[in-house]
HTML snippet that shows the backbone in 3Dmol.js (N, CA, C, O; Angstrom):
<script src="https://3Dmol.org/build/3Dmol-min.js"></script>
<div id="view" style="width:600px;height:400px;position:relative"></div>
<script>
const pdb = `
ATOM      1  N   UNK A   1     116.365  60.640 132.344  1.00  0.00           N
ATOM      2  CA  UNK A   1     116.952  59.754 131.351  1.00  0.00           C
ATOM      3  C   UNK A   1     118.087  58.970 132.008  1.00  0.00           C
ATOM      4  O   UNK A   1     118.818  59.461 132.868  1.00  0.00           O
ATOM      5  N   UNK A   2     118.194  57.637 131.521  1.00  0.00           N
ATOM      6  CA  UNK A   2     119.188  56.996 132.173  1.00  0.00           C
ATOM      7  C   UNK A   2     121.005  57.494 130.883  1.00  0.00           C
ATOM      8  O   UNK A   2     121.323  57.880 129.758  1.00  0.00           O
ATOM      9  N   UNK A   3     121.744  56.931 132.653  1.00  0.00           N
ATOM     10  CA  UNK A   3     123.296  57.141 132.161  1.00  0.00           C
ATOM     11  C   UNK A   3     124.024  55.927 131.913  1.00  0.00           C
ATOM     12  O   UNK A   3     124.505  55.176 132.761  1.00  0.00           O
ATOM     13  N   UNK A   4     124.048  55.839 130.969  1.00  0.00           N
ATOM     14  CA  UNK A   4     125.503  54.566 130.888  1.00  0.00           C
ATOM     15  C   UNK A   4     126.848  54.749 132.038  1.00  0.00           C
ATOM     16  O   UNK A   4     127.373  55.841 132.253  1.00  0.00           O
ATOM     17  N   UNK A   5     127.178  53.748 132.560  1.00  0.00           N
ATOM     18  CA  UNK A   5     128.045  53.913 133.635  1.00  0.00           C
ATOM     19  C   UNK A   5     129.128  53.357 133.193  1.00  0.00           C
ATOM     20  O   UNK A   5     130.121  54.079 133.119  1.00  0.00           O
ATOM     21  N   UNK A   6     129.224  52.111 132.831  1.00  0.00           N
ATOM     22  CA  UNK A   6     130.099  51.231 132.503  1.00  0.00           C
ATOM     23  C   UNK A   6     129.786  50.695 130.876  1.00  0.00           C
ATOM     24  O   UNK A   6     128.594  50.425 130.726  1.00  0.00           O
ATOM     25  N   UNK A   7     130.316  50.567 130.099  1.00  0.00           N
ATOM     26  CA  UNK A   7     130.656  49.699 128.702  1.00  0.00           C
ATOM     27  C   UNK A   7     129.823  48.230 129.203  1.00  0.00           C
ATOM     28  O   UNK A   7     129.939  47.587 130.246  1.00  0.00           O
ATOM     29  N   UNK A   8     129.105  48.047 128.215  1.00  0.00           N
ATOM     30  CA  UNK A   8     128.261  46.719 128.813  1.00  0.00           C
ATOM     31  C   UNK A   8     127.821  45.958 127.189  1.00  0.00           C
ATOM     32  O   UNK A   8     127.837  46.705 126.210  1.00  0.00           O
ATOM     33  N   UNK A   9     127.553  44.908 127.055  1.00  0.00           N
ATOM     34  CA  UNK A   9     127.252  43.987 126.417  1.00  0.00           C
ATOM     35  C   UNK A   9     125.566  43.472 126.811  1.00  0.00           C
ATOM     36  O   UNK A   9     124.991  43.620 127.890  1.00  0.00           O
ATOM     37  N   UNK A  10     125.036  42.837 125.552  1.00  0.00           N
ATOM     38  CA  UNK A  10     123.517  42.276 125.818  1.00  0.00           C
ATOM     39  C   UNK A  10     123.494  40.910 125.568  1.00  0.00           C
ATOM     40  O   UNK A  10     124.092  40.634 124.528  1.00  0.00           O
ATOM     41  N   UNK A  11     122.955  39.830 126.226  1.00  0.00           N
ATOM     42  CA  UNK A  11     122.753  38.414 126.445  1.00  0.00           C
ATOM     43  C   UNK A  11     121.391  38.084 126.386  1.00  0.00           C
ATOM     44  O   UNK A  11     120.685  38.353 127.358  1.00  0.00           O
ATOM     45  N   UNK A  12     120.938  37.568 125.445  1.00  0.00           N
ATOM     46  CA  UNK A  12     119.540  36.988 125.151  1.00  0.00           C
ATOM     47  C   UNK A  12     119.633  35.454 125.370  1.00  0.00           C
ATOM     48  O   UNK A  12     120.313  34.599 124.803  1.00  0.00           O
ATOM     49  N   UNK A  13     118.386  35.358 126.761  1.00  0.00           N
ATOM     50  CA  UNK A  13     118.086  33.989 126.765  1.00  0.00           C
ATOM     51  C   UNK A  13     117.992  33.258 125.866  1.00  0.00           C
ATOM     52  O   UNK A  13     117.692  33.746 124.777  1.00  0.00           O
ATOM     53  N   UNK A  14     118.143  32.270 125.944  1.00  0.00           N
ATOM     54  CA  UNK A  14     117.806  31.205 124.677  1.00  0.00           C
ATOM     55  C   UNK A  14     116.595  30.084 125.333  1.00  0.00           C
ATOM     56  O   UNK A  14     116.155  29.146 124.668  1.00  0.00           O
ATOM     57  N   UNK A  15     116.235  30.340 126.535  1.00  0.00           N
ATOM     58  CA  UNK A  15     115.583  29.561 126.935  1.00  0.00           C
ATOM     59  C   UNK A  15     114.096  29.734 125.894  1.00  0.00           C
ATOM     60  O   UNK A  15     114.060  30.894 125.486  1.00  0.00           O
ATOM     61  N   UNK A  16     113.010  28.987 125.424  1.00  0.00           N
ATOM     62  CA  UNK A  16     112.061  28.686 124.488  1.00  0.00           C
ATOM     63  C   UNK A  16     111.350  29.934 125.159  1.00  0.00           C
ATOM     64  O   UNK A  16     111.409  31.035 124.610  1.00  0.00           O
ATOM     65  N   UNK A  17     110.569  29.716 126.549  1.00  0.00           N
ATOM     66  CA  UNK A  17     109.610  30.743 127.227  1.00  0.00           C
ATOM     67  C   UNK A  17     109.788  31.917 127.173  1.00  0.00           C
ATOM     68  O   UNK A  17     108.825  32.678 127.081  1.00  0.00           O
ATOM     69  N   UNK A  18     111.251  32.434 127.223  1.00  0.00           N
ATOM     70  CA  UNK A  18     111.822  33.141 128.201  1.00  0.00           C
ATOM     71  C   UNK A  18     112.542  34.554 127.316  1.00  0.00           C
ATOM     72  O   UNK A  18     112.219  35.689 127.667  1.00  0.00           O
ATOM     73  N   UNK A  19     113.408  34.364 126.299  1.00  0.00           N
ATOM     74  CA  UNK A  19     113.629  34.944 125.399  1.00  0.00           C
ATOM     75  C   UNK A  19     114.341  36.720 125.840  1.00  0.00           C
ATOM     76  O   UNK A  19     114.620  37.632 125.063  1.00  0.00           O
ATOM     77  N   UNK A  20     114.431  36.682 127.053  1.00  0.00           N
ATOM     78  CA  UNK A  20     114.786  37.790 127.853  1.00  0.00           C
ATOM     79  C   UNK A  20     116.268  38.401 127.178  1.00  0.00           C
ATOM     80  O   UNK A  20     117.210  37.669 126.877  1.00  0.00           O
ATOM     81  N   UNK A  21     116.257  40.030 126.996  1.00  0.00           N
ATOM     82  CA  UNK A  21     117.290  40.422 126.817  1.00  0.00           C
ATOM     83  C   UNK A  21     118.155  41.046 127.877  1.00  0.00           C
ATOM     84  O   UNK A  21     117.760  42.201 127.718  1.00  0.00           O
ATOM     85  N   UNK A  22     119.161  41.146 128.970  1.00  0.00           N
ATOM     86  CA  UNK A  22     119.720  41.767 129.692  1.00  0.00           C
ATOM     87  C   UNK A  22     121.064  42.216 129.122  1.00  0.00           C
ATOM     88  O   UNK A  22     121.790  41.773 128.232  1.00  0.00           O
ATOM     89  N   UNK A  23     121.138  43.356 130.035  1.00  0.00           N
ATOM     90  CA  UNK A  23     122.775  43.503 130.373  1.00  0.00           C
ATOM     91  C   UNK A  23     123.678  43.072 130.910  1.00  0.00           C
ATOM     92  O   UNK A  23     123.275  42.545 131.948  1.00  0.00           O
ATOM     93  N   UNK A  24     125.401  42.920 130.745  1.00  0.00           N
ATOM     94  CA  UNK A  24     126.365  42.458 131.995  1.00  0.00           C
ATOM     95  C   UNK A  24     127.189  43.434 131.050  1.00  0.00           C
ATOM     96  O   UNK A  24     126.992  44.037 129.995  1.00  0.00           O
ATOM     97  N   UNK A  25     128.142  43.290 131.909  1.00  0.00           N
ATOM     98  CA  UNK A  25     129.260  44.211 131.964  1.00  0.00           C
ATOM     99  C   UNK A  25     130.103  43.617 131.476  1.00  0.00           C
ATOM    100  O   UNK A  25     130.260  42.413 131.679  1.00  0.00           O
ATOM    101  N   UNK A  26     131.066  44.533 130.487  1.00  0.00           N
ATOM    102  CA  UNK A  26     132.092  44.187 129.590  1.00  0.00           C
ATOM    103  C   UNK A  26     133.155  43.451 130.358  1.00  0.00           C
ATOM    104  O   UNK A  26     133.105  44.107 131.399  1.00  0.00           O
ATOM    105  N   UNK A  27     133.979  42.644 130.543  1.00  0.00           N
ATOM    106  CA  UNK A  27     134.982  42.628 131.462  1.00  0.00           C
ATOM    107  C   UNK A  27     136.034  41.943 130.602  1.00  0.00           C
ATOM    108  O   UNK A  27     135.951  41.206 129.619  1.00  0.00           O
ATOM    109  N   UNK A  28     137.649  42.723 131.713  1.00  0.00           N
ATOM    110  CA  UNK A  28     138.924  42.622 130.959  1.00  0.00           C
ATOM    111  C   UNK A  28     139.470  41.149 129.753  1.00  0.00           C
ATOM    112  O   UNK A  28     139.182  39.974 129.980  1.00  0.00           O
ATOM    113  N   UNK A  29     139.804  41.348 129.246  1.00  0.00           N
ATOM    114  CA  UNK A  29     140.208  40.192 128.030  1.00  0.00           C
ATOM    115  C   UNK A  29     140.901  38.697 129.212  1.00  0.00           C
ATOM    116  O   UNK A  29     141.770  38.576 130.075  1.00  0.00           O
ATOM    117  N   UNK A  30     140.042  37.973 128.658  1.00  0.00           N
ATOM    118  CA  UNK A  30     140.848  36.720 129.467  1.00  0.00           C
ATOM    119  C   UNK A  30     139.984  35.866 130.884  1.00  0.00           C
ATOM    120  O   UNK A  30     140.296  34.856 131.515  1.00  0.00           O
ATOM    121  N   UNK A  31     138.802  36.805 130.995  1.00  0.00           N
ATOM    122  CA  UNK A  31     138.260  36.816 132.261  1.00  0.00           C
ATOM    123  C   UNK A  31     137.037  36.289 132.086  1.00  0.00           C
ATOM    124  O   UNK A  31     136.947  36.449 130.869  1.00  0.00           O
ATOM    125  N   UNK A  32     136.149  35.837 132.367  1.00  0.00           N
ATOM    126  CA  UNK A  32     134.451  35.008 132.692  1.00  0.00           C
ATOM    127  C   UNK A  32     133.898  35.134 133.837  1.00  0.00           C
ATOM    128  O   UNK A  32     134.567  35.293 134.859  1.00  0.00           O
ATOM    129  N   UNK A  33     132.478  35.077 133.825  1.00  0.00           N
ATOM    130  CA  UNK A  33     131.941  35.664 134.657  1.00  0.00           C
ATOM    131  C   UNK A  33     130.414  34.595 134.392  1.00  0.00           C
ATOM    132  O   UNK A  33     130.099  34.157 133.285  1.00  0.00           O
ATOM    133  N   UNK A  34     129.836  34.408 135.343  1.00  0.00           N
ATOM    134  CA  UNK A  34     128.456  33.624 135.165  1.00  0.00           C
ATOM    135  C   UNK A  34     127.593  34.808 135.913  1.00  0.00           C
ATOM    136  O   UNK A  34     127.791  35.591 136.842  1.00  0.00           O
ATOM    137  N   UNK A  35     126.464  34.489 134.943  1.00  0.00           N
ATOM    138  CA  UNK A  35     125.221  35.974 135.014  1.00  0.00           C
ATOM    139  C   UNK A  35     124.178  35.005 135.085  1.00  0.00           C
ATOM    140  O   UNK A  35     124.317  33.855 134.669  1.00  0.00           O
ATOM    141  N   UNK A  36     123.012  35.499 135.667  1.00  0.00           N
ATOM    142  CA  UNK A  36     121.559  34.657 135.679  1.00  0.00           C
ATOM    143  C   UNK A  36     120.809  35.143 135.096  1.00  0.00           C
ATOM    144  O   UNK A  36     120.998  36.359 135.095  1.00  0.00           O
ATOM    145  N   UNK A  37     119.425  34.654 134.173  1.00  0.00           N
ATOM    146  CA  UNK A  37     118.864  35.524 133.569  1.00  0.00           C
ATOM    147  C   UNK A  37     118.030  36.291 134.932  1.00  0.00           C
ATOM    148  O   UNK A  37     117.876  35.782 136.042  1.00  0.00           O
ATOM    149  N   UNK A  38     117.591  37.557 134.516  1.00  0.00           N
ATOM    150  CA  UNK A  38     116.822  38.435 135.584  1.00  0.00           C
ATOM    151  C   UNK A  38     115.085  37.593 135.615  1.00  0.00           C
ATOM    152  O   UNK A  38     114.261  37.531 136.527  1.00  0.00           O
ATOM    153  N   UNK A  39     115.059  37.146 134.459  1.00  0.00           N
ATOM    154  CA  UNK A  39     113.447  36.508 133.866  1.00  0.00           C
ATOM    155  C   UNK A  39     113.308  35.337 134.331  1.00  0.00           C
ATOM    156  O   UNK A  39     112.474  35.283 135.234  1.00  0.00           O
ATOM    157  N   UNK A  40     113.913  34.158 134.006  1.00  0.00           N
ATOM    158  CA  UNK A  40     113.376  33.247 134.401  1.00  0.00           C
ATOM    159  C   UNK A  40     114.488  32.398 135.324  1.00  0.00           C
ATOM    160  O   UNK A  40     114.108  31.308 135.753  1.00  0.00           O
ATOM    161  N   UNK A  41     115.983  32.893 135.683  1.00  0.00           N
ATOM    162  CA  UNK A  41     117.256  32.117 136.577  1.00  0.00           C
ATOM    163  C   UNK A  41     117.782  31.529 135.787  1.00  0.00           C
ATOM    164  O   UNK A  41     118.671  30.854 136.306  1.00  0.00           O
ATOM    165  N   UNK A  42     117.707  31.369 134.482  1.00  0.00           N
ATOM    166  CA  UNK A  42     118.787  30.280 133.697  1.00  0.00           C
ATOM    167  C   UNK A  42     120.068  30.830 133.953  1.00  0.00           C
ATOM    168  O   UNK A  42     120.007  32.025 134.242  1.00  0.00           O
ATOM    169  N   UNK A  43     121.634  30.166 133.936  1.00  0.00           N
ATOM    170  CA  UNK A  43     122.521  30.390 134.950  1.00  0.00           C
ATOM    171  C   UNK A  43     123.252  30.569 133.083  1.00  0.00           C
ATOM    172  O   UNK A  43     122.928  29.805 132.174  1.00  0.00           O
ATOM    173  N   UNK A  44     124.190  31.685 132.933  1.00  0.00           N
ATOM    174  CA  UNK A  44     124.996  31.789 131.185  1.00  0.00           C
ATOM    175  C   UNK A  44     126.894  32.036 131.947  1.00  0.00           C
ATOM    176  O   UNK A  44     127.159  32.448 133.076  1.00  0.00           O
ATOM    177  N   UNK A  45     127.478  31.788 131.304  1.00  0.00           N
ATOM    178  CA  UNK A  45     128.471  31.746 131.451  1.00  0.00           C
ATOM    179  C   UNK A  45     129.265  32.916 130.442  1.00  0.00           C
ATOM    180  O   UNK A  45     128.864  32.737 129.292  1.00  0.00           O
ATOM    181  N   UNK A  46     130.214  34.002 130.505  1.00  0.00           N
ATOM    182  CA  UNK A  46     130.433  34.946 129.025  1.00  0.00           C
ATOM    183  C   UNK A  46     131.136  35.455 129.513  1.00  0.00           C
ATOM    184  O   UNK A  46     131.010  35.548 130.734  1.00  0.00           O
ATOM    185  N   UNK A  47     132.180  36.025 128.914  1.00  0.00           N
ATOM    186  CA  UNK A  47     131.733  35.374 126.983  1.00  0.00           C
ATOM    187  C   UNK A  47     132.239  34.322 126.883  1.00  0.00           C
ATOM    188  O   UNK A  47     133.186  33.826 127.493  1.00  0.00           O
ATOM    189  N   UNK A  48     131.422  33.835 125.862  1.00  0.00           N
ATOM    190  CA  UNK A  48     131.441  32.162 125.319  1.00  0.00           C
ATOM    191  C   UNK A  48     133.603  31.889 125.204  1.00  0.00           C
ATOM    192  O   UNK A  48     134.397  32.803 124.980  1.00  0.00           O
ATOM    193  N   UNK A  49     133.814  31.044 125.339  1.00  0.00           N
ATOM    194  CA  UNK A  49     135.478  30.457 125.476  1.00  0.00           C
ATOM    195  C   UNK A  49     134.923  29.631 123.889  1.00  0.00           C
ATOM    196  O   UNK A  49     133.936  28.949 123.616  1.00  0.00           O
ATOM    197  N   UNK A  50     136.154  30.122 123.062  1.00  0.00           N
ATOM    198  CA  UNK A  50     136.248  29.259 121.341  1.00  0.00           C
ATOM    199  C   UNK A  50     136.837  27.471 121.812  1.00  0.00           C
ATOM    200  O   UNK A  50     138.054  27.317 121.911  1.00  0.00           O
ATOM    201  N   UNK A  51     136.223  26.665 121.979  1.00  0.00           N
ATOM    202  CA  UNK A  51     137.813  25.628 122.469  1.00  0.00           C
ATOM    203  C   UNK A  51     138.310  25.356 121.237  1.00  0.00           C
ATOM    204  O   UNK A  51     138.696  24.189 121.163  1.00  0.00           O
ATOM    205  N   UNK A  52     138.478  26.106 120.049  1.00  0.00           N
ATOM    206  CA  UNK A  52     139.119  25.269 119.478  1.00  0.00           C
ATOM    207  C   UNK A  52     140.573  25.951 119.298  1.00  0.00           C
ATOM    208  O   UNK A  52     140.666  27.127 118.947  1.00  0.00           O
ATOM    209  N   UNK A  53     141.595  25.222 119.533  1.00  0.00           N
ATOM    210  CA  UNK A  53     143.075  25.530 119.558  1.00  0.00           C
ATOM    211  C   UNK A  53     143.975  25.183 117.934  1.00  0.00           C
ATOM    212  O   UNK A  53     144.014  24.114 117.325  1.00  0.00           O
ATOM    213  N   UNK A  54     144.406  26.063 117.692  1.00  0.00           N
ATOM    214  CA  UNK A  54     145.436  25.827 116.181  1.00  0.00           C
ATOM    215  C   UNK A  54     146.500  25.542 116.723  1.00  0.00           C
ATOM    216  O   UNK A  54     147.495  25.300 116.040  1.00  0.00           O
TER     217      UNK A  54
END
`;
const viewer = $3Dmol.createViewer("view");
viewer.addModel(pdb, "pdb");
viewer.setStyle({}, {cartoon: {color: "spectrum"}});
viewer.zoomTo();
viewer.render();
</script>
């Protein structure tokens, strides 16, 4: 049976074909990270940045 190692999050392609669900890893508040899908290379950026400023 598999072990969880690290706290991780799931990212579903949005590409039409492709629809792939993976993992990435949680990371510290403030920080981004670009992941590829494993399925088809679409390039995601996360977590998503809000731009909107009050």
């Amino acid at each position: 049976m598999a072990r969880i190692v690290r706290p991780t999050w799931a990212i579903r392609c949005v590409q039409s074909g492709c629809k792939c669900l993976f993992e990435v890893a949680i990371l510290e508040n403030g920080k981004q990270q670009e992941v590829i899908c494993p399925n088809c290379g679409e390039h995601y950026v996360y977590p998503a940045v809000d731009d909107k400023q009050d």
